[in-house]
N, C-alpha and C positions, 0 to 999 in steps of 0.2 A: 525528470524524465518519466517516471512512474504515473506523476498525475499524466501529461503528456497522451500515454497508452493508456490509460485509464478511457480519459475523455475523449477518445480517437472511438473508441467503441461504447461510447454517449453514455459511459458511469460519471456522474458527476462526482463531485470531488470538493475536500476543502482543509487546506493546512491549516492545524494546532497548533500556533507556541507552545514548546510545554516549561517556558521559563528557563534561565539561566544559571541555576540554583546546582545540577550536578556536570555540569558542562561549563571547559575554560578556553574553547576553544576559539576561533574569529568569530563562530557566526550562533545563533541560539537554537537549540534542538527544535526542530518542527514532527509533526507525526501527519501523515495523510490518513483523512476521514471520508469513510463513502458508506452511503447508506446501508441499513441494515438486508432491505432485500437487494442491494448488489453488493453484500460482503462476500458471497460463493463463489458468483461470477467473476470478481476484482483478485480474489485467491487464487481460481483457475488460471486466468492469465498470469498472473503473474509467481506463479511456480514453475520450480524447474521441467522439464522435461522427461519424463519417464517419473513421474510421481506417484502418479498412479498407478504401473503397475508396479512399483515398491508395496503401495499399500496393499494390495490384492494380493502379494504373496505372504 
């Protein structure tokens, strides 16, 4: 769902295996990867609401 938003607003995107080694659960831990100059913009979206002004105070 994350990549999904991501790629709706033309960040591309690309899931990690990161192996199965600390996870037993059905499926293998993945991590999403997006470039470095859209790591700001992929954060902004995808933070919560009202985060910023948290940080400003």
């Amino acid at each position: 769902m994350l990549q999904q938003l991501l790629e709706a607003h033309q960040i591309p995107t690309r899931l990690v295996d990161l192996g199965v080694a600390p996870y037993f659960g059905m499926a293998s831990p993945t991590a999403l990867q997006v470039r470095l100059e859209d790591q700001q913009i992929a954060l902004d979206l995808l933070s919560p609401i009202g985060r910023e002004e948290e940080e400003d105070s």
